[in-house]
C-alpha positions in Angstrom: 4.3 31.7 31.4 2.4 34.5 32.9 4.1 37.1 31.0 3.8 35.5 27.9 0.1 35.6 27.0 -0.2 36.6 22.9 2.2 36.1 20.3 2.2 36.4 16.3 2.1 33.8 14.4 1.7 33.2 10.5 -1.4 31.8 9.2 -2.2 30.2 5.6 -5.7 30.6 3.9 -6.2 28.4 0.7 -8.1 30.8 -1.8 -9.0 29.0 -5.2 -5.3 28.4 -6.7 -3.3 31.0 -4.2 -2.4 30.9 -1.0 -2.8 33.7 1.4 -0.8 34.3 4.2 -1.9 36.5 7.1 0.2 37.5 10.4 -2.0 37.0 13.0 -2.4 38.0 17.2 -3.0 34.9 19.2 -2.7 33.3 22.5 0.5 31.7 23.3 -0.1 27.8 23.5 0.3 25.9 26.6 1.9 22.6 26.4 0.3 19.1 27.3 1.6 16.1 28.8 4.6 15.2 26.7 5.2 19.1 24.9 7.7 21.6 24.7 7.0 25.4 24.7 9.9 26.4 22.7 10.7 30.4 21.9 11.1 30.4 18.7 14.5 31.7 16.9 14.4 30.4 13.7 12.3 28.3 11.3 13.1 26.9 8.1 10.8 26.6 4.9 9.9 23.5 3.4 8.0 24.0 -0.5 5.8 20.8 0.3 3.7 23.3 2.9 3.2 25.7 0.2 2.7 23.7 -2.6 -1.7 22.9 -2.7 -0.9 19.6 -4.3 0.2 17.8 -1.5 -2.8 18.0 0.2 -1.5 19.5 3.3 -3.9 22.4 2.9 -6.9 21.2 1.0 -9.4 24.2 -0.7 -12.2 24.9 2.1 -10.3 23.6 4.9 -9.8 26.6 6.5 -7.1 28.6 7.6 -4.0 26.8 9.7 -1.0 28.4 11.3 2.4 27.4 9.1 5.6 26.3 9.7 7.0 22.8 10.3 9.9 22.5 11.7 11.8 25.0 14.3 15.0 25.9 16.7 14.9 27.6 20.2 14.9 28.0 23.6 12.2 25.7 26.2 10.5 27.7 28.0 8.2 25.4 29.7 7.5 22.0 29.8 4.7 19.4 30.0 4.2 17.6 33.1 5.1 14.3 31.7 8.1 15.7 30.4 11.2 14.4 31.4 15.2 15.0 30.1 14.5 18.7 29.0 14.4 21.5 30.8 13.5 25.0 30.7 16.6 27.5 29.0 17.7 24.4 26.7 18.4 24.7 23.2 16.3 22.2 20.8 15.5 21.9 17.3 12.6 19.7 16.3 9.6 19.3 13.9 7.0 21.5 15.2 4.0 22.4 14.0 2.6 26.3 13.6 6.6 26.7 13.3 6.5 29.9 12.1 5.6 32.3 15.1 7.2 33.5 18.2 6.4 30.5 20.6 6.0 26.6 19.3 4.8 23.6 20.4 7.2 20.4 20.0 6.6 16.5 21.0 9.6 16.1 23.5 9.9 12.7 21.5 10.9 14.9 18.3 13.1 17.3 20.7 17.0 17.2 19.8 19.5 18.8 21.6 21.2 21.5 19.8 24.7 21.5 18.6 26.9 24.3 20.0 28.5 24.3 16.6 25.6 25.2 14.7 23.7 28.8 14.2 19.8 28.9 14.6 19.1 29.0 11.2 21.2 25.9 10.7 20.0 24.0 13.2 16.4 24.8 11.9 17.4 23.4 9.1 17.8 19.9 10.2 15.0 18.3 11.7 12.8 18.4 8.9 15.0 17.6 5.9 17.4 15.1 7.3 14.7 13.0 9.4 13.3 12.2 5.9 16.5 11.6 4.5 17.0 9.4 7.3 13.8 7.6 6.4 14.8 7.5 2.2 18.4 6.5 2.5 18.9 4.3 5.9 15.6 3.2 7.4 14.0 2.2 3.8 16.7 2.7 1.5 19.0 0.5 2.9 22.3 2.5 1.4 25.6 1.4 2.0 29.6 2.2 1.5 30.2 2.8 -2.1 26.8 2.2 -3.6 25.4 4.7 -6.1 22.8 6.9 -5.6 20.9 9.2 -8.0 19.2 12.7 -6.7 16.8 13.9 -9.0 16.5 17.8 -7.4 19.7 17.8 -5.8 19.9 21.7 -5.3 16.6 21.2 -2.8 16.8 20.9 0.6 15.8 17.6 0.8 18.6 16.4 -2.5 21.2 19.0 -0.4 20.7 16.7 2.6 20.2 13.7 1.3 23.7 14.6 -0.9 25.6 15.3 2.6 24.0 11.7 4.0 25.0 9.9 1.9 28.8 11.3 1.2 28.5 10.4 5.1 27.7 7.0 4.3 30.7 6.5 2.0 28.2 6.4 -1.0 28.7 8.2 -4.2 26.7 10.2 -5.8 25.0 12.0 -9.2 22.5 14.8 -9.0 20.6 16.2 -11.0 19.6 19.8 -11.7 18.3 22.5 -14.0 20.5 25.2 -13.1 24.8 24.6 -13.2 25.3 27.5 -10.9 23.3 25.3 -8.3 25.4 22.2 -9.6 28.9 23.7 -8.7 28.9 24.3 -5.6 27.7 21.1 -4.4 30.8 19.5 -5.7 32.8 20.8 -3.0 30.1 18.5 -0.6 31.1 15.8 -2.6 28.5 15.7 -5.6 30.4 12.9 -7.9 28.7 13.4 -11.0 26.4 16.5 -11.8 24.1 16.8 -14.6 22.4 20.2 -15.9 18.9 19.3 -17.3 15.3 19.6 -16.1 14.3 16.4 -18.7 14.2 13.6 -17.9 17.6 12.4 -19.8 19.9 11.1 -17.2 20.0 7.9 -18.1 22.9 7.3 -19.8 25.1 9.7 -17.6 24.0 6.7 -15.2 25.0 4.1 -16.8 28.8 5.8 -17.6 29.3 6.5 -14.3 27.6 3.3 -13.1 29.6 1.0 -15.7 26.6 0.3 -17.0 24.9 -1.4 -13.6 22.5 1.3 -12.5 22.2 3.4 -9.2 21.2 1.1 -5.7 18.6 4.2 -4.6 17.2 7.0 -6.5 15.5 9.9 -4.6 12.7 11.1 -7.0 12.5 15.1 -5.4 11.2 16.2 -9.1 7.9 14.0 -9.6 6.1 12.4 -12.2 8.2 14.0 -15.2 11.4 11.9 -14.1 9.9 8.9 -12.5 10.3 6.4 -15.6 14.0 7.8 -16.0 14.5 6.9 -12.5 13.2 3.6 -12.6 14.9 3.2 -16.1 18.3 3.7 -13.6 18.0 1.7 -11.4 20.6 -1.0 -11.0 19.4 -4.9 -9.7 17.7 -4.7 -6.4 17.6 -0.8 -6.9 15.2 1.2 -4.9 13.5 4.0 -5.6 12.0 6.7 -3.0 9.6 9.4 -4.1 9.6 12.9 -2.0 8.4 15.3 -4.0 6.6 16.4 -7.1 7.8 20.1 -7.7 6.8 19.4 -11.6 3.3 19.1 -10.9 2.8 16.2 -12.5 1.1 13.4 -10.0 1.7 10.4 -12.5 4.4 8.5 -14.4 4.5 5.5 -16.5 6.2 2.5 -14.9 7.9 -0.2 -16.6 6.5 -3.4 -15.1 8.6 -6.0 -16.6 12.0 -4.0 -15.5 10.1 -3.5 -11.6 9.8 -8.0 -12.2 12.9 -8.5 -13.6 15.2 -6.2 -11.9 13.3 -7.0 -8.0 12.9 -3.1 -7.7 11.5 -1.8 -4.7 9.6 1.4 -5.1 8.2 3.2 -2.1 7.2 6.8 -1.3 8.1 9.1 2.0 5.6 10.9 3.7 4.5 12.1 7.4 1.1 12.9 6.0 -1.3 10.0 7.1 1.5 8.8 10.0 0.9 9.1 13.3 2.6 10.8 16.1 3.6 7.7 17.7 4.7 6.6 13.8 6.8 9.9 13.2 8.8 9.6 16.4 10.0 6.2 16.4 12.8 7.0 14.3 14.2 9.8 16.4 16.0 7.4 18.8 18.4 6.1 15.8 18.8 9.2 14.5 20.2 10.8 16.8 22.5 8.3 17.6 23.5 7.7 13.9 23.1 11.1 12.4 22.8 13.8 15.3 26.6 13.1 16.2 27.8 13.8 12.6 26.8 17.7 12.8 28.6 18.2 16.5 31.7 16.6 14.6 31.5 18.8 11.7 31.1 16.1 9.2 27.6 17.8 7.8 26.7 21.7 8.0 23.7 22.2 7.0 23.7 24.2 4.0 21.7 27.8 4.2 21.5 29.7 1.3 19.6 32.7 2.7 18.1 34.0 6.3 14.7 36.2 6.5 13.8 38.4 9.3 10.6 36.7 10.8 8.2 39.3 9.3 9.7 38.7 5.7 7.8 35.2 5.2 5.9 36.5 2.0 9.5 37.4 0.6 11.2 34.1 1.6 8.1 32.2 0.5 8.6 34.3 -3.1 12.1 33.7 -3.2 11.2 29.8 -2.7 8.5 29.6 -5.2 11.1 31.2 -7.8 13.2 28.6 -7.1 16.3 30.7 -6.7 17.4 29.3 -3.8 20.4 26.4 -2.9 19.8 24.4 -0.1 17.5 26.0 2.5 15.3 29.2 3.3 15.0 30.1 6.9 13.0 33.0 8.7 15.0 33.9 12.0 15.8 36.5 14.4 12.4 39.6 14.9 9.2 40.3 13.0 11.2 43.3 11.8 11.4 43.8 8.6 15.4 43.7 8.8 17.1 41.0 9.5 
């Protein structure tokens, strides 16, 4: 610890309608009671960060180191830490993710599978704890029900795609781009349709003969929400993640939410608690951690940034030109 005393780390300044990033000298952080120092070697980009919207950087607020979720090396621990020690390999959700050294709840600390590059293992604990949360803990998804990913070229409808094919579920996705579309039927994707409008509906009910989908992630927004709920089969459920559209509201069909005993519910870490966002680690990583050491999900990666190439990656993000995930990894160089 005594030779590591200032780091670089990204920083985000809300300025009217743009966010400004800034590459900043800083102290490197020491851990408390139940925390990880981790070395940072890779760190993976998720668009609800960047995106104003969501609230996670409100105008005024300040500026706040970035990054949410990371892979790499402990380097020290806290004193109440125990099962992890210094020199092992973990990926985790980890605030200020994107800089050299990170801070990580040892509750939210997963061991690293040998299999798996940085980047890839960065790309897990953010993306598939959620999809944990949408398709198992609240969405309830079993062998050979249907589910229907609106976004299914994002990081969260890539992962909640492999999950589910995991599962023994089948699946349709949605997307506005078939070059994004292809691809993901080599993972399994069992029907694709190319559209950004909401006019799915009756590709569902084909492929559905004519009962609906059991789950719907909603990774689009308000644009799509009625279609989704307009899919859903008896006892369907529908999980909202994302609003990439913009739009914040939809118009739901209250006699079909009655009559059809749909459950609607959103997933968030926004307002949870620590305690509240580590409870689910135990199950997952005995029902889902196993599946990437046996090769039966690899995370999908479309493209790897040198640590001091955040503004490009972010760029590259907002253009939406990417297929699964974006991850910053290996120096602050501006080669990777």
């Amino acid at each position: 610890m005594d030779a590591m005393k200032a780091m670089k780390s990204y920083w985000m300044q809300v300025a009217g309608d743009q966010a400004m990033l800034e590459l900043r000298d800083g102290p490197v952080p020491r851990p408390g009671g139940h925390q990880l120092l981790v070395r940072v070697r890779a760190a993976s980009l998720n668009r609800g960060e960047f995106i104003l919207s969501h609230g996670l950087h409100s105008k005024g607020s300040g500026a706040k180191a970035v990054g949410m979720e990371a892979a790499g090396e402990v380097v020290a621990v806290g004193a109440d830490v125990q099962g992890t020690k210094v020199s092992d390999k973990v990926m985790g959700r980890a605030p200020g993710a994107f800089a050299e050294f990170a801070l990580m709840d040892a509750r939210e600390a997963m061991p690293m599978p040998e299999a798996l590059s940085w980047a890839q293992a960065a790309s897990i604990p953010l993306a598939f704890l959620v999809v944990y949360d949408m398709l198992v803990l609240q969405g309830r998804l079993k062998k050979d029900e249907w589910l229907l990913v609106a976004g299914v070229s994002s990081g969260v409808g890539v992962a909640s795609l492999q999950l589910a094919k995991a599962l023994g579920a089948k699946v349709i996705g949605t997307s506005g781009s078939q070059a994004k579309l292809d691809p993901l039927k080599v993972l399994g994707l069992d029907v694709a349709w190319c559209s950004r409008l909401p006019n799915f509906y009756e590709a569902v009910m084909k492929a559905t003969g004519g009962q609906g989908v059991n789950l719907v992630v909603n990774a689009v927004g308000g644009s799509v929400f009625a279609e989704c709920v307009k899919s859903l089969a008896f006892e369907g459920r529908l999980a909202t993640v994302g609003y990439v559209d913009g739009k914040l509201q939809g118009t739901l069909d209250i006699e079909a939410l009655h009559a059809k005993r749909l459950t609607l519910f959103g997933v968030s870490n926004k307002l949870r608690s620590a305690d509240q966002k580590a409870q689910s680690l135990p199950a997952f990583k005995a029902d889902v951690l196993p599946l990437f050491g046996q090769g039966r999900i690899e995370p999908l990666v479309d493209k790897v940034f040198a640590f001091g190439q955040l503004a490009q990656a972010k760029a590259m993000m907002d253009a939406n030109q990417h297929l699964g995930k974006i991850v910053l990894a290996g120096s602050l160089d501006a080669s990777v």
